[in-house]
C-alpha positions in Angstrom: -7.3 -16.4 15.6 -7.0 -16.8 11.8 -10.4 -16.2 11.3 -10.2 -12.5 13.5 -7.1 -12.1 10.9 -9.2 -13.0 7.7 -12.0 -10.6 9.0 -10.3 -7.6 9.5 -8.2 -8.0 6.3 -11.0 -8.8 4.0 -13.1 -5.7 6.3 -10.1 -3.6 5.9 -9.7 -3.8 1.7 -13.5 -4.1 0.7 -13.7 -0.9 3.0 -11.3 0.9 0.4 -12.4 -0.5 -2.5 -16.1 0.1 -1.9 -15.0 3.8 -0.9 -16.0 6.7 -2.9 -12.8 8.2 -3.2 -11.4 5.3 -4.6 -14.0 5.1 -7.4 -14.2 8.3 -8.2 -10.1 8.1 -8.7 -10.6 4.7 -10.8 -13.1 6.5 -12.8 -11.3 9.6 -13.2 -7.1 7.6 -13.8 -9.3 5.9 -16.4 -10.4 8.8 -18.2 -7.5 10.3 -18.4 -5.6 7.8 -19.6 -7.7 7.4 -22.4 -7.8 10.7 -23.5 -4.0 11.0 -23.1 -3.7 7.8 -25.5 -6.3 10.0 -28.0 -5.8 13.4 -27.2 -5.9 13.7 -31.4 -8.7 12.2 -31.8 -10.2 14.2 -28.7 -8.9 17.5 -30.0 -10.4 16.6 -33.9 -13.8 16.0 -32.9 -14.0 18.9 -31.6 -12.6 20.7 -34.5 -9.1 20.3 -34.3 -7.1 20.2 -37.2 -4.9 16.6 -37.2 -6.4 15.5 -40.1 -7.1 18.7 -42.0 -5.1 18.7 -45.4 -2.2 21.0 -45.4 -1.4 22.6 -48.8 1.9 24.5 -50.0 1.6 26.7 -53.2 4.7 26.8 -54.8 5.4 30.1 -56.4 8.6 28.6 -58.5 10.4 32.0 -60.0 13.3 29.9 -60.9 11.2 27.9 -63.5 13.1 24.3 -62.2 13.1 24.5 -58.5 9.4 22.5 -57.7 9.9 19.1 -58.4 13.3 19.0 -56.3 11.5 21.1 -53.3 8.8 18.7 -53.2 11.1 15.4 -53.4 13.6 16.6 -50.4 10.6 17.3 -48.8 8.6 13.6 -49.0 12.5 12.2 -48.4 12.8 14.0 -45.1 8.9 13.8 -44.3 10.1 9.6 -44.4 13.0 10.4 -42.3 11.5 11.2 -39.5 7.8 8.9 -39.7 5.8 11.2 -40.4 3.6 9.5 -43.4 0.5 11.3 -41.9 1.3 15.2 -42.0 -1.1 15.5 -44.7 1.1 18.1 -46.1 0.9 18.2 -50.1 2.5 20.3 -52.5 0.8 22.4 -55.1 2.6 24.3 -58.3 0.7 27.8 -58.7 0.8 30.3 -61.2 -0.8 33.0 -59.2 1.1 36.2 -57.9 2.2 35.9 -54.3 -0.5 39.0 -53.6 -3.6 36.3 -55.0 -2.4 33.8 -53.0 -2.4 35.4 -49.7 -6.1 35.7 -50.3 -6.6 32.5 -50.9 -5.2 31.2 -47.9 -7.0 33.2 -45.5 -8.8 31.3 -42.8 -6.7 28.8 -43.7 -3.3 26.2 -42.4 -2.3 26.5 -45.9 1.1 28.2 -46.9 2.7 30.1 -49.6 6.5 28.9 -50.6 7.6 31.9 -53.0 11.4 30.3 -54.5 13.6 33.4 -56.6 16.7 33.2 -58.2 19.6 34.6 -56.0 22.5 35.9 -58.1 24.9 35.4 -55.0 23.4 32.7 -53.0 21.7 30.8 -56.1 17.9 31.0 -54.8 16.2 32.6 -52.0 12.8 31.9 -50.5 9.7 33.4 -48.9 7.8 31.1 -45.7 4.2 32.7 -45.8 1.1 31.9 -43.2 -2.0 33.3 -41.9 -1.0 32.2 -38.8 1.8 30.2 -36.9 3.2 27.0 -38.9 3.6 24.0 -37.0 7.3 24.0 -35.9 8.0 20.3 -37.6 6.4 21.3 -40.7 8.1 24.3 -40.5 11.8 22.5 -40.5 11.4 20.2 -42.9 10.3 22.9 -45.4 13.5 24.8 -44.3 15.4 21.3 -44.7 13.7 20.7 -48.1 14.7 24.2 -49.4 18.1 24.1 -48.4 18.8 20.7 -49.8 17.3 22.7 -53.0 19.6 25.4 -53.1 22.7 22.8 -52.9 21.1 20.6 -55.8 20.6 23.6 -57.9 24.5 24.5 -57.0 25.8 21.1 -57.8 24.1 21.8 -61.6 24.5 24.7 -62.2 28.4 24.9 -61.3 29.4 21.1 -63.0 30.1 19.5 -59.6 31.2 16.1 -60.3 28.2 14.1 -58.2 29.9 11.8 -57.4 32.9 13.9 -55.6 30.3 15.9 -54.0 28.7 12.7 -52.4 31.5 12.0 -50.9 32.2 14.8 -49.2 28.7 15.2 -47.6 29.1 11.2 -46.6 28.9 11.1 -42.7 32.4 10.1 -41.8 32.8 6.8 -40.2 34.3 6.3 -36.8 35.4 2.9 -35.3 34.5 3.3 -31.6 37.5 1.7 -29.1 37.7 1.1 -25.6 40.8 -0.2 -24.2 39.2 -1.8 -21.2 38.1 -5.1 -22.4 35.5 -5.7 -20.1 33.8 -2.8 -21.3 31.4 -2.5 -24.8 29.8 0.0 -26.8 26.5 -1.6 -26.0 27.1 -0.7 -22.4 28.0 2.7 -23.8 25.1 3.2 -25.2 22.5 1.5 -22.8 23.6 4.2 -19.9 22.6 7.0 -22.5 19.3 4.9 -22.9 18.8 4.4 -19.4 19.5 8.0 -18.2 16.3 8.7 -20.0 14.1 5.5 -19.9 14.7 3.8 -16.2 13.6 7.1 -14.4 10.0 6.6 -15.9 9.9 3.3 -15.6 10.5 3.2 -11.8 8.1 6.1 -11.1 5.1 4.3 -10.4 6.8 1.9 -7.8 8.0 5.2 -6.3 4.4 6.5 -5.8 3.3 2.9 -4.8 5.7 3.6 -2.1 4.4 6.6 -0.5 0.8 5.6 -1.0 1.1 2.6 0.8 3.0 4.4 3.7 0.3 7.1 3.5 -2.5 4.6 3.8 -1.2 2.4 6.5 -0.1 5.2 8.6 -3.3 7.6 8.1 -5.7 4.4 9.0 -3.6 3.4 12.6 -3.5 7.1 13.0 -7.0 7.8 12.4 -8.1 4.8 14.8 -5.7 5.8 17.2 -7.4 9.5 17.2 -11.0 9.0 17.1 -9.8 6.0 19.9 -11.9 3.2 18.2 -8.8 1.3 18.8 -9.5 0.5 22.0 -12.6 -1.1 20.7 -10.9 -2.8 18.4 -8.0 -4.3 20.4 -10.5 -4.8 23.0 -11.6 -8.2 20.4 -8.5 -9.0 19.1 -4.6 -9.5 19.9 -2.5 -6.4 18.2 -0.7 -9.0 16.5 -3.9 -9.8 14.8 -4.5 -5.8 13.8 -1.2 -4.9 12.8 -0.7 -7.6 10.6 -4.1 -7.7 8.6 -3.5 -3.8 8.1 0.0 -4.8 6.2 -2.0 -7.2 4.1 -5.2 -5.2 3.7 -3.3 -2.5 2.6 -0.4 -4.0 0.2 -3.2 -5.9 -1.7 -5.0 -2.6 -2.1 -1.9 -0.9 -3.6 -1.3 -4.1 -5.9 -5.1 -3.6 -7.1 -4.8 -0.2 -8.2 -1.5 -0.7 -9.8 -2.9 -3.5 -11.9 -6.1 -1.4 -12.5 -3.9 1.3 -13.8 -1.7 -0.7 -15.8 -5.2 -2.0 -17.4 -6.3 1.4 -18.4 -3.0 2.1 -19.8 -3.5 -1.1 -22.0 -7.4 -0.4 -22.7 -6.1 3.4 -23.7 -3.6 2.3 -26.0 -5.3 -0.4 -28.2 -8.4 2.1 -27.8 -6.9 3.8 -30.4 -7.6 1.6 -32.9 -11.2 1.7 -32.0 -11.4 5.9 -32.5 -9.5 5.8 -36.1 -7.2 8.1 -34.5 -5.0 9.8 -37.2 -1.9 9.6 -36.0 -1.8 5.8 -35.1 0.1 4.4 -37.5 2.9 6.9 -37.1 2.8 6.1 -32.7 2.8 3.0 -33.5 6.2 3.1 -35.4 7.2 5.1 -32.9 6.7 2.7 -30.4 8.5 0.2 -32.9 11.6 2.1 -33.0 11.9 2.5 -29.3 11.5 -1.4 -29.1 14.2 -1.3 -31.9 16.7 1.2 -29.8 16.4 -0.9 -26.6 16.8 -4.2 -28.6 19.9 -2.6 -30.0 21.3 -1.6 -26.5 21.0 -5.3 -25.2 18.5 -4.2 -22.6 15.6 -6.9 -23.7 17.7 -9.9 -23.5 18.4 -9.1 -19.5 14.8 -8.9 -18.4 14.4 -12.4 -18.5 15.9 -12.4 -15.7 15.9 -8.7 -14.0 11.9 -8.9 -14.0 11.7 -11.5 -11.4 14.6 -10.0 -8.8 13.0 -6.8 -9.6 9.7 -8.5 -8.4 10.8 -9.9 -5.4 12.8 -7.2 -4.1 9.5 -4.6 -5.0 7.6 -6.7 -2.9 10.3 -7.3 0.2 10.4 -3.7 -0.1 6.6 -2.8 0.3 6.6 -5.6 3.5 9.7 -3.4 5.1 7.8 -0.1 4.6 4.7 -1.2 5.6 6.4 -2.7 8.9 8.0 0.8 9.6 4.7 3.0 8.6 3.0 0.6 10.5 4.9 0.8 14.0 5.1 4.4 13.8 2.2 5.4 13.2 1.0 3.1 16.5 3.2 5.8 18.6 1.1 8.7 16.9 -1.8 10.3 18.7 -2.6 13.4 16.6 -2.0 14.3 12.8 0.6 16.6 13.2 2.2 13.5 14.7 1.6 11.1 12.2 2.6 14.0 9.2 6.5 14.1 11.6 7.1 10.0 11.2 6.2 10.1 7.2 9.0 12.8 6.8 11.8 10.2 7.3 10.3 7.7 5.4 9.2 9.9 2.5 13.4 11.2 2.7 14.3 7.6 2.0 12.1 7.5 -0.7 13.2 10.5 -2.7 16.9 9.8 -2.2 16.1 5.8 -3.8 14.1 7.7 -6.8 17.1 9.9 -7.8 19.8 7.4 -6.7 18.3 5.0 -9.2 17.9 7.7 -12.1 20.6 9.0 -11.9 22.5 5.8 -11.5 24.4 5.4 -14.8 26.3 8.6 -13.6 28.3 6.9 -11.0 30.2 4.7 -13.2 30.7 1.3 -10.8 31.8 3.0 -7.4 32.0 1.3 -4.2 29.5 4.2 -2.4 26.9 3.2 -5.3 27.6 -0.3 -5.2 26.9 -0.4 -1.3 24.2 1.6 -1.4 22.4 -0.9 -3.7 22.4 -3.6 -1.4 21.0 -1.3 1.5 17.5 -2.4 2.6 14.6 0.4 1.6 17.2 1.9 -1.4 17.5 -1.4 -2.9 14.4 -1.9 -4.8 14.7 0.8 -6.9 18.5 1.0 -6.9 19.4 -2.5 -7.4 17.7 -3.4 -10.6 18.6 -0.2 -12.5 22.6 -1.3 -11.5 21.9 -4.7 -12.4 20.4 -3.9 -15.6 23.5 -1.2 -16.6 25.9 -3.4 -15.7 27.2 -2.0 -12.8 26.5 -4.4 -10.5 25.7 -8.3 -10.9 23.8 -11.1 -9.5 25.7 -11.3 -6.3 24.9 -7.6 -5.0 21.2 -8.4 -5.8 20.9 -11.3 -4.1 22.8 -9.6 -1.1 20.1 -7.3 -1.1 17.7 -9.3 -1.0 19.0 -11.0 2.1 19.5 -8.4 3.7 15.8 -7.5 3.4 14.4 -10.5 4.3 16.7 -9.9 7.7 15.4 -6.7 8.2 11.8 -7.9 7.7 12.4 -10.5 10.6 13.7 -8.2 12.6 10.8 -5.7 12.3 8.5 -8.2 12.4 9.9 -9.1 15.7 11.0 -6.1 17.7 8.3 -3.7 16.0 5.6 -5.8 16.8 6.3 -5.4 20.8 6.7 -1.2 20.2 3.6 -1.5 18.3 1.6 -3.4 21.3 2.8 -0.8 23.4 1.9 2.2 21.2 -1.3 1.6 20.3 -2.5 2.0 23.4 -0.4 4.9 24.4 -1.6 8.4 24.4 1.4 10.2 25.9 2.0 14.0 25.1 5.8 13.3 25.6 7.9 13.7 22.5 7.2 11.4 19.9 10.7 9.8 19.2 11.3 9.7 23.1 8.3 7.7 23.5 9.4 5.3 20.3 12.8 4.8 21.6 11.1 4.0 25.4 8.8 1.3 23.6 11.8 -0.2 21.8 13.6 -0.3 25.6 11.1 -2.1 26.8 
């Protein structure tokens, strides 16, 4: 028996990995995700411009306006990490109407600075063509810090007094509720942005591994080599070396993927791309936010339940797309069972990103201990706050129960339906399997 088990389930996954299709995606996810992760290095080598040098010509009418322009500009070019925007400042003493000449053909731009009676100095933004937007705001930023350091010296402004009334003002942040915390606070605004990507890809394991399952019974069941195969071996045997055939193949792909993802991101060190170091500190500071939020020091322990209840979760739908599908006999049929299952799906996705909205209610609270919404509800709760260890561990229970009992009671609809070519409706010959 276990050998019949080990055949089909080794037959079953080396047929999809050794498939065309699934090569052909490999290749083509791998691709992708390397030019994604050097899309500037792509675009450069084929004449992009990431690391053509940028110059402003200054036209400085006021006769004392350059060296402050190009200082708020390098201070705000720091503020926001961007050491690479090969920008650099020039001082001309050509007429506006030379310079326009000069930078035809060209990403350069003309800065033209005059003395305004009423509004101390004015300026003039001049391109060829259209100027990248972040360049574009911290030249604005650069000239408008200008204008108020020429107004600070030219009207005697104490310094110091002006300092202080441009100093952010400091706010103490209370909450009365001493179970709650600012870090708490602040990791709901993190997550409202962060956890829906994160759980994405589970979301699409999901419906893959539904859509495999439930396309291969189905296309068996259609072209009726099933009766071949069950012919040789108890459905037992079949349905369960499908669910393992088929969960290992997800499990694959999602490691393969999160491979290329790695390969893609250290591959930019290989190209040179230009704009490393600064995606690197990027990447840095998001590691710095999160660590700030409190959200690093939980996953020590969220990872694993996360694990378990991922994998609980691909059993339960594999069980469900499994014993439906067995009561298929067409396409049209098999298209009718996903759309419940797909429904449950979509409703755990949005649940889960949209869970730091509910604030701790009971409906939410339920709802993440309710098998097939759990593995992507629970963690996000757990990790928020919202719910603790208890809930999760409920869930988790009540999984494993609702494996069992799909394991058990499924099996003897599945026996039945494999076999079972009725043209009665579908549910109506589910719920007459289940009877029996």
């Amino acid at each position: 028996m276990m050998n019949k088990f080990w055949y089909l389930t080794k037959y079953g996954l080396k047929k999809r990995l050794k498939s065309k299709a699934f090569i052909i995606s490999n290749i083509a996810i791998f691709l992708l995700l390397l030019a994604i992760f050097n899309i500037d290095s792509i675009i450069s080598f084929f004449g992009g411009d990431f690391d053509l040098e940028t110059k402003v010509y200054v036209v400085d009418n006021t006769n004392d306006s350059f060296d402050i322009l190009k200082a708020n500009y390098e201070t705000i070019k720091m503020g926001i990490n961007e050491e690479n925007d090969n920008v650099s400042f020039i001082k001309s003493d050509k007429k506006v109407e030379e310079l326009k000449e000069d930078i035809k053909d060209t990403t350069d731009i003309i800065v033209e600075l005059n003395v305004d009676e009423t509004n101390y100095i004015n300026a003039s933004i001049i391109t060829e063509n259209y100027i990248d937007t972040l360049v574009y705001q911290s030249l604005y930023q650069a000239i408008t810090g200008t204008k108020y350091q020429k107004a600070i010296i030219e009207s005697n402004i104490n310094i110091d007094e002006l300092n202080k009334i441009y100093e952010p003002v400091t706010i103490e942040r209370v909450i009365l509720d001493e179970t709650k915390n600012t870090e708490e606070e602040n990791m709901n605004a993190v997550m409202g942005i962060l956890f829906p990507t994160l759980i994405l890809p589970f979301f699409f394991l999901i419906v893959l591994l539904v859509q495999f399952i439930g396309g291969e019974i189905n296309e068996e069941k259609t072209t009726r080599s099933m009766e071949v195969i069950i012919s040789n071996v108890p459905a037992k045997v079949h349905f369960f070396s499908k669910l393992v055939a088929n969960n290992a193949f997800v499990i694959i792909q999602a490691i393969l993927v999160f491979l290329y993802g790695l390969i893609g991101f250290f591959s930019r060190k290989i190209f040179g791309s230009g704009m490393s170091s600064s995606f690197t500190t990027e990447i840095n500071n998001a590691l710095s936010s999160l660590g700030k939020t409190g959200i690093l020091d939980k996953l020590y322990y969220i990872i694993p339940i996360t694990i378990v209840l991922i994998v609980l979760s691909f059993i339960a739908y594999s069980l469900v797309a499994g014993i439906l599908a067995s009561m298929t006999v067409n396409p049209e049929d098999f298209q009718h069972i996903q759309t419940p299952i797909m429904i449950i799906c979509f409703i755990s996705y949005y649940l889960s990103a949209m869970s730091s909205m509910f604030n701790g209610s009971i409906f939410i609270r339920v709802l993440s201990c309710v098998p097939f919404v759990s593995f992507l509800l629970s963690p996000a709760l757990l990790l928020i706050g919202q719910i603790g260890i208890i809930e999760v561990l409920i869930a988790i229970v009540l999984l494993i129960v609702v494996n069992y009992l799909l394991a058990k009671y499924g099996l003897k609809i599945y026996k039945i339906g494999i076999l079972n070519y009725s043209t009665d409706k579908m549910w109506e010959r589910i719920f007459k399997a289940a009877k029996m």
